[in-house]
C-alpha positions in Angstrom: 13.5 -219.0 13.3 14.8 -217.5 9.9 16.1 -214.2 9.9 15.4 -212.2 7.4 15.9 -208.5 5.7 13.8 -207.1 3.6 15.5 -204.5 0.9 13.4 -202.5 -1.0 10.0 -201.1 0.6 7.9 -199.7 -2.0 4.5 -200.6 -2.5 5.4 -204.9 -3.1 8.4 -204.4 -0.3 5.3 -203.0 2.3 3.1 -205.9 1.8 5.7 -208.5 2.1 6.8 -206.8 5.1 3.8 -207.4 6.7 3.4 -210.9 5.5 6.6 -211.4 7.3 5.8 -210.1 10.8 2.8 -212.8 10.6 4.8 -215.7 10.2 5.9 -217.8 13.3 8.8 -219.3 11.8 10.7 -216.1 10.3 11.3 -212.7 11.8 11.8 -209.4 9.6 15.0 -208.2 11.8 15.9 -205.0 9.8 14.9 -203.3 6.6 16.9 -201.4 3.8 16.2 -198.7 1.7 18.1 -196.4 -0.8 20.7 -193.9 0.8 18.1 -190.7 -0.1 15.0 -192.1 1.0 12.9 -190.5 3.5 12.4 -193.8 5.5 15.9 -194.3 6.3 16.5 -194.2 10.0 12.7 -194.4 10.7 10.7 -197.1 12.7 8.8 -199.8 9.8 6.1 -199.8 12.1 6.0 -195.9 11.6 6.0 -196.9 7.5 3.5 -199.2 7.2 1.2 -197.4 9.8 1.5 -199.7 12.6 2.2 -199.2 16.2 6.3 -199.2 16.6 7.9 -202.5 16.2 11.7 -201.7 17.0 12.7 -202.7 13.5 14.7 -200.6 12.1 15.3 -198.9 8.2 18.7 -198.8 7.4 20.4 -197.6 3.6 21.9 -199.3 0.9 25.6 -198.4 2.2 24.9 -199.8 5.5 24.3 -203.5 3.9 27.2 -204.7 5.8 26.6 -202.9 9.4 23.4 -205.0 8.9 24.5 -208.1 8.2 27.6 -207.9 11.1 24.9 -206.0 13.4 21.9 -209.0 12.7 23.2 -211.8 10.6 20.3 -212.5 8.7 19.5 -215.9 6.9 17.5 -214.6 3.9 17.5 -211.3 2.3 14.5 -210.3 0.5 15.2 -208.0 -2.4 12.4 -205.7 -4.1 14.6 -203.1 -4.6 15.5 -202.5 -8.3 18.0 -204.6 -10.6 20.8 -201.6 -10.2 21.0 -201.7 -6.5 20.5 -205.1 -6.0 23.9 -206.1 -8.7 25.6 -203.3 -6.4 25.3 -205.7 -2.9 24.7 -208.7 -3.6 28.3 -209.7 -3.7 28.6 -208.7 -0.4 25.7 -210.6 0.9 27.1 -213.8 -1.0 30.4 -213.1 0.1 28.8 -213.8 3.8 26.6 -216.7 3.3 23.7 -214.8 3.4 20.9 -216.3 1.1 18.7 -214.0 -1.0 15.3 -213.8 -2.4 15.4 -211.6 -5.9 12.3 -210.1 -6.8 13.4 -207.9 -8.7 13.2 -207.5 -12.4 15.3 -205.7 -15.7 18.1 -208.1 -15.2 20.3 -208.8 -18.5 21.9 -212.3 -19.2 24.8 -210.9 -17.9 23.4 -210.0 -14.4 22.0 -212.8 -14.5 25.3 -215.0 -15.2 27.4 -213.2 -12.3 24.5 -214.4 -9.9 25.3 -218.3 -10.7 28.8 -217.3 -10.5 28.3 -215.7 -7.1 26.4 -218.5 -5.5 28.9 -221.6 -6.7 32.2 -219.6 -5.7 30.7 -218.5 -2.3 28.6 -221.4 -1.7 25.4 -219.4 -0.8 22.0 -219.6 -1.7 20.4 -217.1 -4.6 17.0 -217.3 -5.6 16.1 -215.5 -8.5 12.3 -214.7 -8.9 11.0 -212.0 -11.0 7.7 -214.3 -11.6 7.5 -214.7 -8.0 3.6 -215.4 -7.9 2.8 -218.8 -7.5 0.0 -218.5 -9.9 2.1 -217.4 -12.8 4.3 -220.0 -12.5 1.6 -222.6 -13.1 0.7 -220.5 -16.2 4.2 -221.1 -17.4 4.1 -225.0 -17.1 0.6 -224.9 -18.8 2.1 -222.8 -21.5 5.2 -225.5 -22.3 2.3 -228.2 -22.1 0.2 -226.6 -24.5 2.9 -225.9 -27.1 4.1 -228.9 -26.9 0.1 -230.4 -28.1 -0.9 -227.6 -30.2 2.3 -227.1 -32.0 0.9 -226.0 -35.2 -1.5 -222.9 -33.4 -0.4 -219.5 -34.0 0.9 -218.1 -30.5 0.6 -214.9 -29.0 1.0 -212.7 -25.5 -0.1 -209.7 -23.8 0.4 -208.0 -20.7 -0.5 -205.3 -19.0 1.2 -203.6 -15.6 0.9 -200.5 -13.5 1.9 -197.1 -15.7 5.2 -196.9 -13.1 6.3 -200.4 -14.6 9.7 -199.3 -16.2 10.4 -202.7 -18.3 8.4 -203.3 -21.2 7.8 -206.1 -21.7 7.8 -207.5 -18.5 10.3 -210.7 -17.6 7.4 -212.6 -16.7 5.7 -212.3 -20.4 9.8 -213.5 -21.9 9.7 -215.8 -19.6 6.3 -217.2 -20.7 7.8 -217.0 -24.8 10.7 -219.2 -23.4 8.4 -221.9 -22.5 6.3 -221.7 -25.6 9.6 -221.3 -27.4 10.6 -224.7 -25.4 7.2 -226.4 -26.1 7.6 -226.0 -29.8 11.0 -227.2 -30.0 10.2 -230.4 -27.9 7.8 -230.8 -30.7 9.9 -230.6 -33.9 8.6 -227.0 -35.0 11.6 -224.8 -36.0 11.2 -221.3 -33.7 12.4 -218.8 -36.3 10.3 -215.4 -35.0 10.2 -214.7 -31.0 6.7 -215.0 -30.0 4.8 -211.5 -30.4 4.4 -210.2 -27.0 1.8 -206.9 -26.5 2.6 -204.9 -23.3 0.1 -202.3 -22.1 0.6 -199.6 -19.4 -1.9 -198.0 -17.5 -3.1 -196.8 -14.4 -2.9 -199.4 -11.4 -3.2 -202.5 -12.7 -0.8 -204.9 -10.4 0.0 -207.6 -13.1 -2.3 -209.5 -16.3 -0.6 -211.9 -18.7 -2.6 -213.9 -21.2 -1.3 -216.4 -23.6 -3.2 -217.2 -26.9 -3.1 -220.3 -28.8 -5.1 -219.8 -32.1 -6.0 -222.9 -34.6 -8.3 -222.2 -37.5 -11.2 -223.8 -35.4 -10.6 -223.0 -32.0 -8.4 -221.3 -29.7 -7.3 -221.4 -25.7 -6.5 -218.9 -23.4 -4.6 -219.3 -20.5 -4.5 -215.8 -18.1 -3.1 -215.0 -14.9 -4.2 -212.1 -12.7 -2.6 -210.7 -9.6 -5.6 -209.2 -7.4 -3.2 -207.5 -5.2 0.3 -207.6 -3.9 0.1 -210.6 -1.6 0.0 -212.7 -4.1 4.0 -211.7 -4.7 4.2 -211.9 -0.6 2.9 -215.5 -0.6 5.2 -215.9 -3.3 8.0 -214.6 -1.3 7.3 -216.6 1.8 7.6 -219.5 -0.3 10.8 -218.1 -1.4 12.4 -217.7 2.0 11.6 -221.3 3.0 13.0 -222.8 0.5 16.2 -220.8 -0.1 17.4 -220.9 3.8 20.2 -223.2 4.2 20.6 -224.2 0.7 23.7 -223.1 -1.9 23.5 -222.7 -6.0 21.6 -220.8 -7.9 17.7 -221.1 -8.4 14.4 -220.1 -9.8 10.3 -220.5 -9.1 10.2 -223.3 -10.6 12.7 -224.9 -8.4 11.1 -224.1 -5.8 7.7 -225.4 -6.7 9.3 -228.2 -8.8 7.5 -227.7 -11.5 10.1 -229.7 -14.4 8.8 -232.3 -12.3 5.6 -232.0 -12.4 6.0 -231.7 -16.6 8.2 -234.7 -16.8 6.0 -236.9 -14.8 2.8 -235.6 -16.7 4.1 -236.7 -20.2 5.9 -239.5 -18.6 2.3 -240.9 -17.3 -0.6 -239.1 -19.7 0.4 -240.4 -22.2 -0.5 -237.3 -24.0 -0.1 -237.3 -28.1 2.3 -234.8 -29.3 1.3 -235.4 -32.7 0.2 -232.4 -34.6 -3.9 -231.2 -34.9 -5.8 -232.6 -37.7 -7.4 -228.7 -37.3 
């Protein structure tokens, strides 16, 4: 049975919550919010409008009391990238693993994570594409810039109007692998690929990715229809992070370099520019 504690319970932190208290193999043994919210102390049952479950919400200065008090496996963190740099020494210090949703994380940030996880030996999964789904869009996007090399690329997005980051680390992530594709195939990267970000009213999470040719064009588009798909994502998570030391990301977890080595290592597939 993996222990876990989830940090962060906002609208994402809520559903995951209750994804959790589903599972047979993993139990949701405390919760953690910031020092001034109004759900510290209370019941999560009481929170997510279900009868009272005995599982407490403690604050962000009471990260060690919980980890002494429960001793939690896997911590899941939805919190925001500020808090989450502020404790998760601690929780590496004590060979807790943790599950980072969380995005608006410099290189920097992200550096002292890899640091944290070899010197303490713990496990730290870092996961700000945490959809399955969106993942795949991201191997399919180093495929097909790796074909197409000569198409003009471009991305949009489009989030929630409470997203802060603009644009989001999933749509940089996505001009990494396109970034990555072109390179594998000889094409000299010298602009970033033009990324579109929109913001408006509740829309959970769009990316698209255009490939354009002067005959033809694909799109590739991923759509979150609610927020379990970033709670299956997260189960995912926990399974594979318990027990395990280093630093990783989705795509470890899903194996997806893999999957792209062994697709060009057996397709066969021409990386030879278009005749378009």
């Amino acid at each position: 049975m993996t222990k876990v504690c989830l940090i962060g319970l906002g609208r994402t932190g809520s559903e995951i919550a209750r994804i959790i208290m589903k599972q047979r193999d993993m139990k949701l043994v405390a919760a953690i919010c910031s020092d001034f919210s109004s759900k510290a102390g209370k019941d999560i049952g009481e929170i997510l409008g279900l009868p009272e479950t005995g599982i407490k919400v403690y604050t962000s200065s009471q990260v060690n009391y919980v980890i002494e008090k429960f001793k939690p496996d896997v911590f899941v963190d939805f919190s925001n990238h500020k808090a989450t740099m502020n404790y998760i020494s601690v929780i590496s210090e004590n060979k807790a693993a943790i599950v980072i949703g969380t995005t608006g994380f410099s290189k920097t940030d992200i550096m002292r994570m890899k640091v944290l996880a070899k010197k303490n030996g713990s496990g730290i999964l870092y996961a700000p594409n945490i959809t399955v789904g969106v993942n795949v869009m991201m191997l399919l996007s180093n495929i097909v810039s790796r074909i197409l090399s000569d198409y003009d690329f471009e991305i949009s997005e489009a989030h929630h109007k409470h997203k802060k980051d603009s644009p989001s680390g999933t749509a940089l992530k996505i001009a990494d692998q396109v970034e990555e594709g072109l390179q594998y195939s000889g094409v000299k990267v010298a602009e970033s690929i033009p990324i579109h970000a929109t913001r408006a009213g509740g829309i959970i999470g769009r990316h698209k990715l255009m490939a354009a040719g002067e005959n033809d064009k694909i799109e590739i588009i991923h759509e979150s229809f609610n927020r379990k798909a970033f709670a299956d994502g997260a189960l995912r998570g926990i399974r594979f992070i318990k027990g395990k030391k280093g630093y990783f990301e989705m795509k470890d977890v899903l194996e997806l370099e893999k999957v792209l080595a062994s697709f060009f290592d057996n397709s066969k597939v021409p990386l030879a520019k278009s005749s378009s």
